[in-house]
N, C-alpha and C positions, 0 to 999 in steps of 0.2 A: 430488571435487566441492567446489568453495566453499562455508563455512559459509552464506554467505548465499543461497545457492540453494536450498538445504533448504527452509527456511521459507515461501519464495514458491510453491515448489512445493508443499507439505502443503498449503497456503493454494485452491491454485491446483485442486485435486483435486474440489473438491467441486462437484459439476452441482447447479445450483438446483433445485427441484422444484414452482416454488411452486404454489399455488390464486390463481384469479382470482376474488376477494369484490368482491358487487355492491357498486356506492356508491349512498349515497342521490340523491334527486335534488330538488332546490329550485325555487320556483317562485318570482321575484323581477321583481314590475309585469310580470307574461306574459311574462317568459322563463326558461324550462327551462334550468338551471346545474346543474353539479355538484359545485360548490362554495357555498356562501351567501355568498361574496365574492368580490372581485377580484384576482389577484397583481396586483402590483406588481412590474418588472424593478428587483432591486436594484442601486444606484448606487454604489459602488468610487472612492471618492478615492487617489489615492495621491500620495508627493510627485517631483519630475521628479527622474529620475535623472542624475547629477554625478561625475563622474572627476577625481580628483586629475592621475593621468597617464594616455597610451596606453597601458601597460601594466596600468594598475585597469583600463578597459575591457576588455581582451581577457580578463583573468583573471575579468573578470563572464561574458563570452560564453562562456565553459569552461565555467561555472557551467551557467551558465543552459541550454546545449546539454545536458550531462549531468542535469540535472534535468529535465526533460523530455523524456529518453527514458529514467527509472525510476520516472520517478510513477505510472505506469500500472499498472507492475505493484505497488508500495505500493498504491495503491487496492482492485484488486481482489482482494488480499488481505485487507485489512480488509471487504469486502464479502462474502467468501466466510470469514471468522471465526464469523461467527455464525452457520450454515448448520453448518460443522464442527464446531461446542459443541454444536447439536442436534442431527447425526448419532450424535456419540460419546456423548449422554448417552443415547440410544433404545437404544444397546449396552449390555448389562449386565454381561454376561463379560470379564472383563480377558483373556484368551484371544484369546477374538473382537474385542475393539479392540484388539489387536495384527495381527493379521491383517485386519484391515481396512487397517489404517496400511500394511502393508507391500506390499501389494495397488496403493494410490494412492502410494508409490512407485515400486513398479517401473512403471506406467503412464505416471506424471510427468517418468521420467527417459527415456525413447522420446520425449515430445511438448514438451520444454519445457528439457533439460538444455542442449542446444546451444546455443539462443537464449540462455541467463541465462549459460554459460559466456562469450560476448561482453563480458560488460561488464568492466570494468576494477576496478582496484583505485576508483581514485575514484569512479566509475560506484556502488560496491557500498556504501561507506561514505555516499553520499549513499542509498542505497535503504534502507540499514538506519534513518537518522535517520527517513524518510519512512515507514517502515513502523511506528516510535515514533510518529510524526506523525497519523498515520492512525487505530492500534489502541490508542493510547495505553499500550502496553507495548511494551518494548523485546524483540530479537528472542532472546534469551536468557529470558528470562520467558515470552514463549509454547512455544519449546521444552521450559522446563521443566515448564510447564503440562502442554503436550500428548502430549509424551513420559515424560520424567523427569529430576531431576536429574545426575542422573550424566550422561546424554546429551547436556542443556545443558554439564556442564564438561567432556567430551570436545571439543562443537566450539568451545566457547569458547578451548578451549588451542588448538586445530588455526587458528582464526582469527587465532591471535596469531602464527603464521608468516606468515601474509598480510597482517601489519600491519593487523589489520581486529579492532572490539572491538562482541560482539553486545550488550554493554551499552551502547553508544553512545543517550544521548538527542537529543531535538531540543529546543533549547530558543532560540527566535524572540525571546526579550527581553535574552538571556544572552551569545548568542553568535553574531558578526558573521557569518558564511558561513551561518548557520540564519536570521539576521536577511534576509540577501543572497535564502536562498532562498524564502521566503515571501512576500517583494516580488515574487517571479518568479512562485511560484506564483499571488496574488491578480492580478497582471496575465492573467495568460493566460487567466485564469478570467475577466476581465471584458470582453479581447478577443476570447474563444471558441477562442483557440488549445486552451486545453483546458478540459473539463469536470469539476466535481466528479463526477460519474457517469459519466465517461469508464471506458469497460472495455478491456483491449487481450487477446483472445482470440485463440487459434490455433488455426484450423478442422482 
């Protein structure tokens, strides 16, 4: 399996459970809100995109087609991180959080291996920035979190045959293809191509 498959799938395991908490309710010149304010739809400048040659263009359209079909699953990995920090911390036996982990493995790689085996080399190395992007820890650091060291520098070495590095950041002020992709991202997010709370689930 791809190192970076791991991680989306650990991510990916954990079913929400939430509670629905009443909200108060506001009475504002007779009328009933549930909020005591108004949103406002946020407004997104950006500056117009520019091509040196036909070839910057098409290598933006690579971009941009591969970034938008792995944000989704960076997203709901970082949505279902904190979901997973409070499953494993209600665990008290290192025993028992082993065998849980192992459990939403084997589950994850029946509903979700095939799918993530599609993506490509570049496909994965844009997922890993995005999953830095997202959880603000690279994908190396949450393995090492959530597993253990040693098992972060197992697939860190196994991801270096796949020319793929789980320490990879994202860094949008730094570095032009991270700069490239956030322009993508803020766009689609203001056209509704995509949503920040966009989930991509498989029933």
């Amino acid at each position: 399996m791809h190192t970076y498959i791991y991680i989306v799938l650990f991510f990916l395991s954990c079913v929400v459970y939430g509670q629905q908490q009443q909200q108060p309710i506001y009475i504002v010149e007779g009328d009933t809100l549930v909020n005591p304010y108004v949103d406002l739809t946020e407004v997104v400048v950006l500056p117009e995109l520019k091509f040196n040659s036909y070839k910057d263009y098409l290598t933006f359209q690579r971009l941009k087609r591969r970034t938008l079909k792995v944000y989704p699953y960076a997203k709901l990995a970082s949505e279902r991180l904190m979901v997973l920090n409070e499953r494993l911390a209600k665990i008290k036996r290192k025993r028992a959080k082993k065998q849980y982990t192992r459990r939403i493995e084997k589950f994850l790689e029946q509903e979700f291996e095939a799918e993530l085996r599609k993506l490509t080399r570049a496909e994965g190395r844009i997922l890993l920035k995005l999953i830095h992007r997202e959880t603000g820890q690279t994908t190396h650091d949450l393995i090492k979190k959530l597993r253990s060291g040693w098992r972060a520098f197992i697939y860190q070495t196994t991801a270096k045959f796949f020319d793929l590095d789980l320490k990879i950041t994202y860094n949008p002020t730094g570095v032009e293809q991270d700069k490239q992709i956030e322009g993508i991202l803020l766009r689609t997010f203001a056209d509704g191509t995509l949503h920040t709370t966009e989930k991509k689930n498989k029933k």
